[in-house]
C-alpha positions in Angstrom: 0.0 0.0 0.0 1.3 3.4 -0.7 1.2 6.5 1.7 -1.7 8.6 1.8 -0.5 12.3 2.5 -2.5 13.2 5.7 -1.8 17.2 5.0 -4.7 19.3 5.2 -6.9 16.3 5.7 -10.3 17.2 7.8 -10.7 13.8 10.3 -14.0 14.2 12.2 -13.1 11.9 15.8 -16.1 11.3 17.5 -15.0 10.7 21.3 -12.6 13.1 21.1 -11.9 14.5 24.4 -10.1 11.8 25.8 -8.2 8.6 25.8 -7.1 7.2 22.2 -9.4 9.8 20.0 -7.7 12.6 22.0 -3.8 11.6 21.3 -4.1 10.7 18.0 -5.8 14.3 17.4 -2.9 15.6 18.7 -0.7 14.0 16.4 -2.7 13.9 13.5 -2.3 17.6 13.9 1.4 17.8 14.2 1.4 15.8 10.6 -0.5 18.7 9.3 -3.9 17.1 9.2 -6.9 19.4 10.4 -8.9 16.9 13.2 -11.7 18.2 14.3 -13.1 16.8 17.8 -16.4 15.9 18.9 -17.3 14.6 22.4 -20.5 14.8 24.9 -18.1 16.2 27.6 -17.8 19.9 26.5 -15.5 20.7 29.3 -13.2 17.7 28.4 -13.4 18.6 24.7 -12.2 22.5 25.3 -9.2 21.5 27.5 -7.6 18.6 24.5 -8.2 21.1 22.1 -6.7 23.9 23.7 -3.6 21.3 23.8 -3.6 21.0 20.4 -2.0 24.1 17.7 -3.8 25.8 15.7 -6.8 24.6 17.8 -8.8 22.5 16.3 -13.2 22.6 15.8 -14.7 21.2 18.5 -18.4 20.3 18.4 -20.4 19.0 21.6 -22.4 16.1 20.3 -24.4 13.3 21.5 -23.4 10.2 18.6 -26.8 8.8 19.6 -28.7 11.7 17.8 -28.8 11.6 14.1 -30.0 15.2 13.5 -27.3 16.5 15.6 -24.7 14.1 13.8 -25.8 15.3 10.7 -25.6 19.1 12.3 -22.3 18.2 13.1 -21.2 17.1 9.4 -22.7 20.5 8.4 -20.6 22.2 10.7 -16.9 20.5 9.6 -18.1 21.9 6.0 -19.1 24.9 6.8 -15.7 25.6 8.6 -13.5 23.3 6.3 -15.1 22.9 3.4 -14.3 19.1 3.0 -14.8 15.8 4.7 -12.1 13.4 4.3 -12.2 11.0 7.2 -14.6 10.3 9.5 -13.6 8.5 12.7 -16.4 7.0 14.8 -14.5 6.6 17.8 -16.9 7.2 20.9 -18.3 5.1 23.1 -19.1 3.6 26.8 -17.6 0.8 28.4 -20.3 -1.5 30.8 -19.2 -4.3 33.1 -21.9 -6.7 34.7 -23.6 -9.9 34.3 -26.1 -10.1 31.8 -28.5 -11.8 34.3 -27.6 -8.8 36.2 -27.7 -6.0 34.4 -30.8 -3.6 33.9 -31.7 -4.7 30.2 -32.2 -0.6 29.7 -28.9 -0.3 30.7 -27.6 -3.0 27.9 -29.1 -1.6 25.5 -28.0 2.3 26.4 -24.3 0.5 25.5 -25.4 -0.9 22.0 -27.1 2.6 21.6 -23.9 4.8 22.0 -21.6 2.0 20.6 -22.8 0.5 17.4 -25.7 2.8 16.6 -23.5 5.7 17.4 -21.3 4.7 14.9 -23.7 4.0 12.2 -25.3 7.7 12.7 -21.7 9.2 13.0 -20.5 7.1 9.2 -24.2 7.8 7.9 -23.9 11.9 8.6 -20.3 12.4 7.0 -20.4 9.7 4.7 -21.7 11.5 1.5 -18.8 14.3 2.0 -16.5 11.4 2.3 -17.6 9.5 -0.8 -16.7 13.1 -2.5 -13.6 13.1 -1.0 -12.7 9.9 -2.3 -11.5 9.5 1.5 -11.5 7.3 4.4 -13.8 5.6 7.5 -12.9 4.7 10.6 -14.6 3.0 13.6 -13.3 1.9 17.1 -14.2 -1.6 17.4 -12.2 -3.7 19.7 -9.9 -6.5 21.1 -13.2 -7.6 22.3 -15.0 -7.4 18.6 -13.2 -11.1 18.3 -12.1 -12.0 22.0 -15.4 -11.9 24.7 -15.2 -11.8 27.9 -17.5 -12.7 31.9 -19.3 -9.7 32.1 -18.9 -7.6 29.3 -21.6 -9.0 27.2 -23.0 -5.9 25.9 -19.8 -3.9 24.8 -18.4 -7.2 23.8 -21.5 -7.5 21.3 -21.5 -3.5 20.3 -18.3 -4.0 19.0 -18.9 -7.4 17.0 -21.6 -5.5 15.3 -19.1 -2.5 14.7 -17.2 -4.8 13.2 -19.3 -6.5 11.0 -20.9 -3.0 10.1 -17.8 -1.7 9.0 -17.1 -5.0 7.1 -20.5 -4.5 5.1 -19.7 -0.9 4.5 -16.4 -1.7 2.8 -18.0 -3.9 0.4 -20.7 -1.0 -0.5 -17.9 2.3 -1.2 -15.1 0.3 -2.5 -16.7 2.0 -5.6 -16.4 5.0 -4.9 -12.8 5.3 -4.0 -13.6 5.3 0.0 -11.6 2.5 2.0 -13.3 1.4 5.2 -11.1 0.4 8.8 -11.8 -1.3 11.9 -9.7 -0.1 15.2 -8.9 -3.4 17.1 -7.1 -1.4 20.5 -6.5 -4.3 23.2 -6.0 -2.7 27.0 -4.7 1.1 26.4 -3.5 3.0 29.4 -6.9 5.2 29.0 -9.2 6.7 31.5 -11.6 3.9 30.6 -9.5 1.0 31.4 -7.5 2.6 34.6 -11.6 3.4 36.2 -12.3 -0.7 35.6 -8.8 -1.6 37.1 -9.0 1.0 39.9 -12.6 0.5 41.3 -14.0 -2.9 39.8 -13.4 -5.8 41.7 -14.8 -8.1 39.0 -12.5 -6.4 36.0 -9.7 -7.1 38.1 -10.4 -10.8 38.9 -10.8 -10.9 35.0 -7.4 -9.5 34.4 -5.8 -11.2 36.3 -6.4 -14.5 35.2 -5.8 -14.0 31.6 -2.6 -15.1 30.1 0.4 -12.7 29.0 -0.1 -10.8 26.4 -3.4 -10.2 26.5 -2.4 -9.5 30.8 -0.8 -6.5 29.7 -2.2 -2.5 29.5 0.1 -0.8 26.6 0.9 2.8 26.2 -1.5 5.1 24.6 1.4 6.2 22.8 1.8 3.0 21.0 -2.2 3.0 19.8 -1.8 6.9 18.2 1.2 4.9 16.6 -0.7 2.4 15.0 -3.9 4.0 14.3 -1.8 7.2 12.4 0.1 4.8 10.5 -3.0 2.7 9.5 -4.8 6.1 8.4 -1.9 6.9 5.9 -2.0 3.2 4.9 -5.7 3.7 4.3 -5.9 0.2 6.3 -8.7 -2.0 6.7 -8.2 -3.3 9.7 -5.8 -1.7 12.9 -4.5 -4.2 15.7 -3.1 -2.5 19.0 -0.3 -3.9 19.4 0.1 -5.2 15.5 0.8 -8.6 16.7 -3.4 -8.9 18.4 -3.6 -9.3 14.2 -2.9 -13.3 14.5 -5.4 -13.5 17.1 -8.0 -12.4 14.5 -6.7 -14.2 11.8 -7.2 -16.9 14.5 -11.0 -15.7 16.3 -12.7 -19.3 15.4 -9.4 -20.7 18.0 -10.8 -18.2 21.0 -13.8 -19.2 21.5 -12.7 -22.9 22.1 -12.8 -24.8 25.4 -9.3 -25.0 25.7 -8.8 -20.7 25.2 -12.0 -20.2 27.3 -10.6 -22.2 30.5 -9.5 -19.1 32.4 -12.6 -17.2 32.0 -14.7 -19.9 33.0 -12.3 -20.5 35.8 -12.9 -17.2 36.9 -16.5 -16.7 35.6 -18.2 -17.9 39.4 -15.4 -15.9 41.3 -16.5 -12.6 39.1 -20.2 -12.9 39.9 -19.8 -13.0 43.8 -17.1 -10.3 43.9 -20.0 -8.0 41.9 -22.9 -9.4 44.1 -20.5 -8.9 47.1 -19.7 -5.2 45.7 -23.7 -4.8 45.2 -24.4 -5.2 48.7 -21.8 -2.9 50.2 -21.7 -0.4 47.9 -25.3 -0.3 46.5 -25.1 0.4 42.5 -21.9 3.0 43.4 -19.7 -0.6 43.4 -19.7 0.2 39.8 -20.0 4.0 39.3 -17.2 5.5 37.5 -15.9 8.9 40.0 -14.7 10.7 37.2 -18.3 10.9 35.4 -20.4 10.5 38.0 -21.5 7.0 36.1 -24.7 6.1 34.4 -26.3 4.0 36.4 -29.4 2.0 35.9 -30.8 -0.1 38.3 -34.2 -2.0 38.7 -34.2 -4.4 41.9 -31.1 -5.9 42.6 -29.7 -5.9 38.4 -27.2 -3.1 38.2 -25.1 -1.5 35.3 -22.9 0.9 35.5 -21.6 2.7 32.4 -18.1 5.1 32.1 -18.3 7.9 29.5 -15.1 7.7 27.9 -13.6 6.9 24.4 -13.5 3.4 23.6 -10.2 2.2 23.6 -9.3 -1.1 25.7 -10.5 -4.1 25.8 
């Protein structure tokens, strides 16, 4: 594949405040692209882009709502005039048994993750066909590799996956090349909250098996996802090597690669019922966003408002 100049190319990042959507802004910038940054947490969003020179649009935008995606698609031409990449990048991270977890709450995660998406690609997606240019999405490490009690991101991101699988097949006419963003455990906000406060998460990372053990740099992900972007890539692995572990998906959903989450699965659900009744629905509350909780009887969720990146 040859390199595709990233100069004065306009990247629309959904979940850009924070975490992987954030950094790579920042360097996107320094190679003389023009990201613009999107994000529900207006606060967050002023303070990266502040960071970043010249400073960049920002746009305050719930990926949930189509109108306002498509407002926000309006706004990136009005300013730039062009629409070369869009990146759907945001999205919620949720941790609980499904037999658990208020079904509301489930679905709020398939809401932000994979419908997000689809409204965030649908809005931009006629500027990008003129452009000739590029789509992105966030999927995940957990798009191919599930996990004890993340059933409903692990299933948002299998469906952003095979979404942006479809989507390939439909533009590769029109000159626009289509990637998944396969980020195992970044060094984010969203993975330091579930190692910090969730009993469960950690019972879960502890048991699995080096490499998929280890958090990696943020640094190494803005890496990656840069160099995919000027590769106009189809599919990104964080680290490059999680690649052999999709080439090889069918292999990890086997007994023999399932035998430390199983191990672990009982453990998980008493830590959370244990955290339930000492806590109340805060055992699972993220501090820095106040959560999202939903709760109906005993069934709790608790969702963290940060870019998707881990996991």
């Amino acid at each position: 594949m040859t390199a595709w100049s990233l100069t004065d190319k306009v990247i629309l990042i959904t979940g850009g405040a924070r975490g992987i959507g954030a950094a790579t802004a920042r360097e996107l910038a320094r190679r003389g692209a023009r990201p613009v940054l999107a994000d529900l947490d207006l606060a967050a969003l002023n303070a990266t882009a502040e960071g970043i020179s010249p400073r960049p649009l920002t746009i305050e935008l719930d990926v949930t709502d189509g109108t306002a995606c498509e407002a926000a698609v309006e706004r990136v031409l009005a300013e730039h005039g062009r629409l070369d990449v869009v990146w759907a990048n945001a999205g919620i991270a949720s941790f609980g048994p499904l037999q658990l977890t208020d079904p509301a709450a489930w679905t709020r995660t398939v809401e932000v993750n994979l419908l997000g998406a689809q409204r965030t690609i649908a809005a931009g997606l006629p500027a990008v066909i003129a452009a000739h240019g590029y789509v992105a999405v966030t999927a995940s490490l957990a798009s191919f590799a599930p996990a004890p009690q993340m059933s409903a991101y692990c299933a948002s991101k299998a469906g952003v996956e095979a979404m942006a699988n479809a989507l390939r097949l439909e533009v590769a006419h029109y000159g626009v090349d289509v990637a998944t963003i396969h980020p195992t455990w970044i060094d984010t906000d969203m993975v330091r909250e579930g190692e910090g406060a969730m009993g469960p998460f950690q019972i879960l990372r502890a048991a699995l098996r080096p490499p998929m053990r280890k958090t990696y740099p943020v640094e190494l992900a803005v890496r990656e996802i840069v160099a995919g972007f000027e590769r106009r890539k189809r599919r990104i692995c964080v680290p490059k090597f999680m690649v052999l572990g999709h080439a090889l998906r069918p292999l990890l959903t086997t007994r023999i690669a399932e035998r430390d989450a199983l191990a672990v699965a009982p453990e998980m659900e008493r830590a959370f019922k244990q955290e339930l009744a000492e806590r109340g629905p805060a055992a699972s509350v993220s501090e820095r966003t106040g959560g999202q909780v939903s709760h109906e009887g005993d069934r709790v969720h608790a969702a963290s408002s940060a870019s998707s990146g881990g996991g």
